[in-house]
N, C-alpha and C positions, 0 to 999 in steps of 0.2 A: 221464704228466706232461702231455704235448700234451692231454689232455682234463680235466684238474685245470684249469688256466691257460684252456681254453677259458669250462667254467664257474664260474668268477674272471671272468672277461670279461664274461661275461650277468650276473651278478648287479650287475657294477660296473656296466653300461647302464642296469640295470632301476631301480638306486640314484639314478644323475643321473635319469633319467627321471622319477620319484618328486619328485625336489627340484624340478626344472624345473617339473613340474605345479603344487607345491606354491607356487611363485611367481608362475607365470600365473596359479591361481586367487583371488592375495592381490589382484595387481593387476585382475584383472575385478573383485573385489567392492568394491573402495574405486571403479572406474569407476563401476559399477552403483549405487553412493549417490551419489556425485557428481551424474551423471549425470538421474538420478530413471530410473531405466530399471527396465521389469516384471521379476517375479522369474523368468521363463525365460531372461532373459539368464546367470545364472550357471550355472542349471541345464544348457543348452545347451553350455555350456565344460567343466562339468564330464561331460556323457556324452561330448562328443569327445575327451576326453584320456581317459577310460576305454576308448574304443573304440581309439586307438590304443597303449594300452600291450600290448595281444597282439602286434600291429602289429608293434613296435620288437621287441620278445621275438623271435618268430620270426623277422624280419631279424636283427637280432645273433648268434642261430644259425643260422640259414642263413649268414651269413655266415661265422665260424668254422669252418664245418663244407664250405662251400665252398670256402675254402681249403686246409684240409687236404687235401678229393680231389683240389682241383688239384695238389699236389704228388704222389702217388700216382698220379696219372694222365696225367703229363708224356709219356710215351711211347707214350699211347694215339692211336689213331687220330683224324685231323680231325673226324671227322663228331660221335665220339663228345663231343670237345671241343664241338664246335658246340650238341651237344645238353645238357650241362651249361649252358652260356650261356643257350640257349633257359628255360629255368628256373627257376636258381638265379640266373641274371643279372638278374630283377627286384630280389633283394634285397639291396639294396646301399645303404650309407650315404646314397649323394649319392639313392636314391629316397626312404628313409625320411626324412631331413628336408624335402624335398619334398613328401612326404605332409605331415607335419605342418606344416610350413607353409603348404598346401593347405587344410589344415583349420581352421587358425584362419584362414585368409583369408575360409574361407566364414560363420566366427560374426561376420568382421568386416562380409561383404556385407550378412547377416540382421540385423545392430543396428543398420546405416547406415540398411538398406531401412526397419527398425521406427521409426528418427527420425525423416525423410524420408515416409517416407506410412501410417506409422502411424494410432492417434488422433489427433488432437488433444487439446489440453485442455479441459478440461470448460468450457462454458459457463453452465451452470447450468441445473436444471430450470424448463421455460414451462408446464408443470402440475403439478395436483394428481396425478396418475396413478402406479402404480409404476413404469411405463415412463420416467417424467420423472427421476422421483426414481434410479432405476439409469443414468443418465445423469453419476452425481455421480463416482462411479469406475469408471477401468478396473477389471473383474473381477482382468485379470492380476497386476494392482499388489498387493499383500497389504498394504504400507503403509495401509489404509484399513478404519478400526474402528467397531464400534456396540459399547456397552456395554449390554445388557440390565439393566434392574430388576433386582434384586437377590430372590431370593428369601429368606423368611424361618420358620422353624416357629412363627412368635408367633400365642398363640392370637387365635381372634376379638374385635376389641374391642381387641387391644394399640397402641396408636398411639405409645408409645413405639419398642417395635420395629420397626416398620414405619417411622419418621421417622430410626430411626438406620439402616438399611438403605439409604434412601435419600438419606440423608446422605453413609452410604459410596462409593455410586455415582455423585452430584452433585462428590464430592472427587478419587475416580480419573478421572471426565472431567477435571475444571478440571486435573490434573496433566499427562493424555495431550496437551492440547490445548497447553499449553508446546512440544511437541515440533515446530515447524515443517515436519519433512519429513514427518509424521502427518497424517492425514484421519481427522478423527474426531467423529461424525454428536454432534451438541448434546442436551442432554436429552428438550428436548418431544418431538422426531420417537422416540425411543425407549419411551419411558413407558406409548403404547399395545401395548406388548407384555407388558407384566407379566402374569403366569399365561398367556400365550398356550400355545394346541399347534400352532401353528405350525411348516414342518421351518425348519429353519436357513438353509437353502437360498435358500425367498423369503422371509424377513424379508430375508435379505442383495440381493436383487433388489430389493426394496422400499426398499429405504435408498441400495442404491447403493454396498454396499462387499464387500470380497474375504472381511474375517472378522470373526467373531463374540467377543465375552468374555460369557462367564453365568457365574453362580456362584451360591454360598447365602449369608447369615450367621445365625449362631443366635450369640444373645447371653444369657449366662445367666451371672444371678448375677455374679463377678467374673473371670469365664470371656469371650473371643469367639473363636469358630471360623467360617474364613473358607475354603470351598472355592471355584476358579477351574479355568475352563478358557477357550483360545482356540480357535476351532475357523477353520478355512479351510472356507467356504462352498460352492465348488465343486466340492470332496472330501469335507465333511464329516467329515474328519478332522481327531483333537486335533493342536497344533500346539504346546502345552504347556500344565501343568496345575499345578497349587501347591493345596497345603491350608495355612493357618494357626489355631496351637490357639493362644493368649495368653493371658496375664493382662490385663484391661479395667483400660487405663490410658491417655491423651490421650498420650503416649509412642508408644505400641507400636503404635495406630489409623494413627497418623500415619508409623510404620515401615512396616505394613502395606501403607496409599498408596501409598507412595513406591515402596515393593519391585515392588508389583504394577505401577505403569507402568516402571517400570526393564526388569522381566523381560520385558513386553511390546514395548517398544521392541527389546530385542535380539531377539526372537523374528520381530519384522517388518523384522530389520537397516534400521531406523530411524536417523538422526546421532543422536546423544544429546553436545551440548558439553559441556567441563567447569560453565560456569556455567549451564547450563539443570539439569544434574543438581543442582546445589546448591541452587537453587530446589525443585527436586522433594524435596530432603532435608529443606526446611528443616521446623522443628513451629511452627504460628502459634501453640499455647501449651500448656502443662503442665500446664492443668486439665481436666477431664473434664468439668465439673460446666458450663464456660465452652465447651466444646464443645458438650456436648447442649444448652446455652440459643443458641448459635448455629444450629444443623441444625434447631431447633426453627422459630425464626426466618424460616431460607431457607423452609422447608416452609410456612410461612404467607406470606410477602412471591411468592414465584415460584408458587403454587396459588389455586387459586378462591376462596377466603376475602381474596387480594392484591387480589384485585378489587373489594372495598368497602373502604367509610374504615375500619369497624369493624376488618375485617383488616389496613389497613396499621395500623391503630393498636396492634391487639394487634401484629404482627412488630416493633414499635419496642419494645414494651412488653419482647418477649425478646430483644433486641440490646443495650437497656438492662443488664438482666438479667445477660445474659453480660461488660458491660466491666466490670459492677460485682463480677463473680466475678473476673476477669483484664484490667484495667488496658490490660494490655500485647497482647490483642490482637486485632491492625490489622485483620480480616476483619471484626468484627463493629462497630470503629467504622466503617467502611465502607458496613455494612448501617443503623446509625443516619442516618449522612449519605443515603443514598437514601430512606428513611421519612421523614426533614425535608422534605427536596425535593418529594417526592410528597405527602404531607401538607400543605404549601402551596398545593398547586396543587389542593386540595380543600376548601380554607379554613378547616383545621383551626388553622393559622398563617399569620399576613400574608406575606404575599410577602418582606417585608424581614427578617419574625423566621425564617423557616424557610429564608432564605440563608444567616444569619449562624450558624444552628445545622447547616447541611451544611457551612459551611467550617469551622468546630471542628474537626466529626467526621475530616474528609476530612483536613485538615493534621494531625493527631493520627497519623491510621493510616499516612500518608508517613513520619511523624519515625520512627514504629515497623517499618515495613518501607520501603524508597524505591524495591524490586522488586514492588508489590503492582499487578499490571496493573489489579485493580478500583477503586484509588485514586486513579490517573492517569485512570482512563476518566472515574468522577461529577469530579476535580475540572476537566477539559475541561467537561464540559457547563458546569460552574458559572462557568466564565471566559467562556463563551459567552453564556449566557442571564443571565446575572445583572450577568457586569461587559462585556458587548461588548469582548471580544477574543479575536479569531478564530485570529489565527495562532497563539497561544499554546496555545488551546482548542486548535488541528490536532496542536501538538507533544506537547498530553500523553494524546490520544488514538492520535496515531501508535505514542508509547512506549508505550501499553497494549497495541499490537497488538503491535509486539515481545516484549512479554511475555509476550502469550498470545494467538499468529498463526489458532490454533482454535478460538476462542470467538466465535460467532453475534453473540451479544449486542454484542461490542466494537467489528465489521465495521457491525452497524448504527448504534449511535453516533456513529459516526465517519460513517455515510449522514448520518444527522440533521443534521449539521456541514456538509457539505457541500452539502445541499439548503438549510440557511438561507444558505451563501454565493453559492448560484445557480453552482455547479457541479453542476449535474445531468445529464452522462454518467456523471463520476467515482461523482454518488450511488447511480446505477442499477449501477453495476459492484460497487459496495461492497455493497447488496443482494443483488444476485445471489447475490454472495458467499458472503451469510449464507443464503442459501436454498441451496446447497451443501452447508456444514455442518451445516442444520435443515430439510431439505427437507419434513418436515411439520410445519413450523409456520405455522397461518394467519396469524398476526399480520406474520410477515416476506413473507407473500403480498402481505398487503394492501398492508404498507407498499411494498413492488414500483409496487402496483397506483398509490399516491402518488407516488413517484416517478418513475412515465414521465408520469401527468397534469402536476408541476413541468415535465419535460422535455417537454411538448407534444405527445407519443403519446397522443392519446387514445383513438384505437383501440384501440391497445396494453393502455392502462391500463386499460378498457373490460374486453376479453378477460381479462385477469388479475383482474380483481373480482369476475367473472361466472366462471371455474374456482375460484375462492369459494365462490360460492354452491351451484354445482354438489356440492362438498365437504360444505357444511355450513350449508345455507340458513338460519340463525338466525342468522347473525353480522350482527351490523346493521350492523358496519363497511366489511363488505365493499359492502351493498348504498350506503352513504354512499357511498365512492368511486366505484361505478357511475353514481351520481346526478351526479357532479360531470364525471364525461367525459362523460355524454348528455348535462349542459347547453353544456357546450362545443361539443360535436358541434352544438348548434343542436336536440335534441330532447326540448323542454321538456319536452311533455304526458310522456312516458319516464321522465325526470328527476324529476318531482312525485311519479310512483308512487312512486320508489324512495326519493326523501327520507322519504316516508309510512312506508312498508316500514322504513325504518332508528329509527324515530322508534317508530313504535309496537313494535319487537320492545324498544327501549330507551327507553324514554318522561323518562326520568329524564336522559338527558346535553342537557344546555341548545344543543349544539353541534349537535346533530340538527332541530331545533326552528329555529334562524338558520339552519340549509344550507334544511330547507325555506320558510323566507321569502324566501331569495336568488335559490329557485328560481320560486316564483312571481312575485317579481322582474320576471326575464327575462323571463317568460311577460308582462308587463305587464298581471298583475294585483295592482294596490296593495293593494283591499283586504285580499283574502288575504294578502299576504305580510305588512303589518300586522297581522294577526289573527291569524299563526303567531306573532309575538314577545310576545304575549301570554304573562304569565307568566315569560318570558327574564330572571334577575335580570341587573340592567346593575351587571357591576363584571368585573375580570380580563378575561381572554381576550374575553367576550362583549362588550365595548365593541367591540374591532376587528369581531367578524363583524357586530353591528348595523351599525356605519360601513358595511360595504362591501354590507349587505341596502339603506341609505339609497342608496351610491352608484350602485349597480344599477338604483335606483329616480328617477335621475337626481335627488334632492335633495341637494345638495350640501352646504348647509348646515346640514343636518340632520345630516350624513355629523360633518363639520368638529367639529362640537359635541359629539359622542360623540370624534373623535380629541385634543380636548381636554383632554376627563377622563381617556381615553389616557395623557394624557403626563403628567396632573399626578398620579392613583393608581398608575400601573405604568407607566413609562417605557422599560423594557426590553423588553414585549412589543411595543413599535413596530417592533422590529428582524423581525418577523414580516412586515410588510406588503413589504417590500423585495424578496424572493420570491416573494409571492403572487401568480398572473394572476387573481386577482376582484378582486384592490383595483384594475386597471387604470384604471376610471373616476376613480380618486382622484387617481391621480399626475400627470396632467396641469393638477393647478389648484396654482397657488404656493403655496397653503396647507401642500402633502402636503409640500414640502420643509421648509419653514421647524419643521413640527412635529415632523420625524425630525433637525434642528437643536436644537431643542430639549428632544429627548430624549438627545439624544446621541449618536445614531445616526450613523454617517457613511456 
């Protein structure tokens, strides 16, 4: 009976012990999100309460068992009592919770020590390098994803499949990227991985994140099959994996999305609120046909063909396309309002007809969704650039970031915003930002490399143009902003080469062409810089950079006389000069105020 009841006794120990665990481990893992703490923290709780459940077992019988000899051994000699003690007397309750409270004190020493002189937080990568770019996240953190290209079995020549594949994978970012406590690397920096044989390993060293998602899709007939896996980079092991077989219907795509960031957030115990998941639920519409004429759309507006007028014109042509298949929806009026806006500013529409056709769009796609982060983001710019108002412009770019705390794109917007209000720490923070999320993308380099020239690093701005170049020396944008810190710097003859350099790899942007007449400017050489704006058509934008090649050139009046036609053709672009350090020669003549008066500017 005394050994029935004894083990009754260990089982009932080993029972609370069990639960006890089973409760520290709830409250370390809701600390561990809270917190934003790496994933060894729970793993380290959980091996020391594995380690002392033998622990407690053998105290609990030891102990049991101890006492029974003691009572069998009451009449036994001192010494032999002494040496029972010497023993059996370590196991004993008041050690065993001492142990364990021994033990969680020392996960509590190790999480202190890891917040205290740990990491820090990422600053963001200062090059092109993969060294920089592994800079983006702690390895430890698993919280932090790349989404590889999608692979596809479509034959050669299918550009259908290929555009819905990567439609799939431009939709489960914009999903992951909802997710706030997620680090999840933006398209461009991913793209160059398609068909790679790269190990998993350093693509994830190269991007800066803990783990990987790849997968297939083959789309066939009225069929789509979706394989996934997540892999953890510095194991290379799966970390979960899903296949989906479907019937091909704007339903089931958009179930698809949704499941696959769902399943991956729990996989990287991720927060997932209730109204972020609802977002990630929600279907922007129920036609197919309005789906594939949108992914058509992005795949022209965000790729090389985005980059001539011909291309934005076709991407407007299939955003069209798609409202007039589905009405109702809001992503692709969205993509029309960005095609309006850009298409103005290409002179495909007046400045005042391709406003009044992005705020259509934009107030359209609100009324139909009023969660849509991309709708809040273009209708800020357009409060900014179009109607000068700033704050407002701040509040609906803020709410886009709220919406979607992920997205590269939204962090620089929102620069853009803050470089025309002459907060340029904040802009360079907000860049950074985006170069975090898209550590290789040139274009958020550059824009880097403009914003610390705004903020008067020209050094800085210098170094960041010039790891550019070094990346990918035909970007003529990059060699633009080196041009514009060497004239700063005071090193004209420098400065001339590289406005040269930007001008002839792009001979066609009129804005290349005025930086090299500002630059020979400086240099105080008239003729030349005169002889660069040869050809410069004088209307839009190019009114202010002539102004300020005239001010440069100490004619003022000349200056004055271009800021005129300024204010009376595009009034809005005046709100440009307010920020700029080359129009400095302008601002000190009473003119410069009275005409940002007259523009409306304040």
């Amino acid at each position: 009976m005394a050994n029935t009841t004894h083990k009754n006794s260990l089982w009932k120990v080993l029972g609370l012990y069990a639960a006890g665990s089973w409760v520290v481990l709830q409250v370390v893992d809701v600390l561990a999100q809270n917190a934003d703490l790496p994933g060894w923290v729970f793993n380290l709780a959980l091996i020391l309460l594995i380690i002392g459940l033998p622990i407690v077992g053998a105290t609990a019988y030891l102990h049991g068992l101890g006492g029974r000899t003691e009572a069998k051994a009451a009449s036994a000699a001192a010494g032999t009592r002494g040496a029972r003690t010497g023993t059996l007397g370590l196991f004993t309750w008041k050690n065993a919770i001492g142990g364990g409270i021994g033990a969680m004190a020392l996960w509590g020493v190790l999480v202190t020590g890891w917040l205290f002189f740990g990491p820090g937080p990422s600053r963001g990568a200062t090059d092109g390098s993969p060294a920089a770019a592994a800079d983006v996240a702690s390895p430890s953190d698993l919280r932090s994803v790349a989404v590889l290209p999608f692979t596809t079995r479509a034959r050669e020549g299918d550009e259908d499949a290929v555009i819905f594949a990567d439609g799939m994978q431009d939709d489960v970012l914009t999903q992951l990227s909802k997710i706030d406590s997620l680090t999840v690397i933006s398209r461009t920096s991913v793209m160059q991985y398609a068909g790679t044989t790269k190990p998993i390993p350093e693509i994830a060293r190269e991007l800066g994140v803990a783990t990987i998602l790849e997968g297939g899709i083959q789309r066939s007939g009225d069929r789509v099959r979706v394989n996934v896996q997540l892999i953890e980079a510095s194991t290379d092991r799966h970390l979960w994996a899903e296949t989906y077989d479907e019937e091909l219907t704007a339903a089931n795509v958009f179930a698809i999305q949704s499941d696959l960031a769902k399943k991956i957030a729990g996989a990287l115990k991720a927060k997932l609120a209730p109204e972020i998941e609802a977002r990630i639920d929600a279907k922007p519409t129920e036609s197919l046909e309005a789906y594939d004429l949108y992914s058509r759309g992005q795949y022209v507006y965000w790729g090389v063909r985005g980059n001539t007028t011909e291309g934005m014109e076709e991407a407007r042509d299939l955003y069209e396309a798609a409202v007039a298949a589905d009405s109702t929806y809001a992503a692709a009026w969205v993509g029309l309002a960005d095609t309006y806006q850009n298409l103005s500013s290409r002179g495909i529409y007046s400045l005042a007809e391709g406003s009044r056709m992005a705020w259509e769009a934009v107030d359209r796609a609100l009324a139909l969704d009023p969660d849509l982060a991309e709708a809040h983001s273009r209708r800020g710019l357009l409060l900014w650039f179009d109607r000068g108002r700033p704050e407002e412009a701040e509040d609906e770019l803020l709410k886009a970031l709220e919406l979607n705390p992920g997205s590269s794109v939204m962090h620089i917007r929102y620069s853009n915003l803050l470089n025309a209000m002459g907060r340029d720490e904040e802009a360079v923070a907000e860049t950074r930002r985006a170069l975090e999320l898209d550590p290789m993308d040139l274009r958020w380099r550059i824009t880097l490399a403009d914003r610390l020239f705004y903020a008067g690093d020209y050094e800085e701005s210098l170094a960041e143009a010039r790891r550019v170049i070094e990346m990918e020396p035909r970007v003529a944008g990059a060699h633009y902003n080196a041009a514009y810190a060497l004239a700063m710097l005071g090193r004209y003859g420098e400065a001339i080469q590289a406005f040269k350099k930007a001008h002839e790899i792009d001979p066609s942007q009129a804005s290349y062409a005025t930086a090299l007449a500002w630059g020979w400017a400086l240099a105080g050489e008239r003729d030349s810089a005169l002889a660069a704006l040869v050809g410069v058509p004088e209307d839009g934008d190019n009114l202010k950079e002539i102004a300020i090649v005239y001010g440069a050139l100490g004619d003022l009046d000349t200056a004055f006389e271009y800021i005129d036609r300024l204010v009376e053709e595009a009034p809005q672009l005046m709100r440009q000069f307010t920020s700029d350090p080359t129009a400095d020669p302008l601002k000190a003549d009473p003119r410069y105020q009275r005409a940002l008066e007259r523009a409306g500017v304040e």
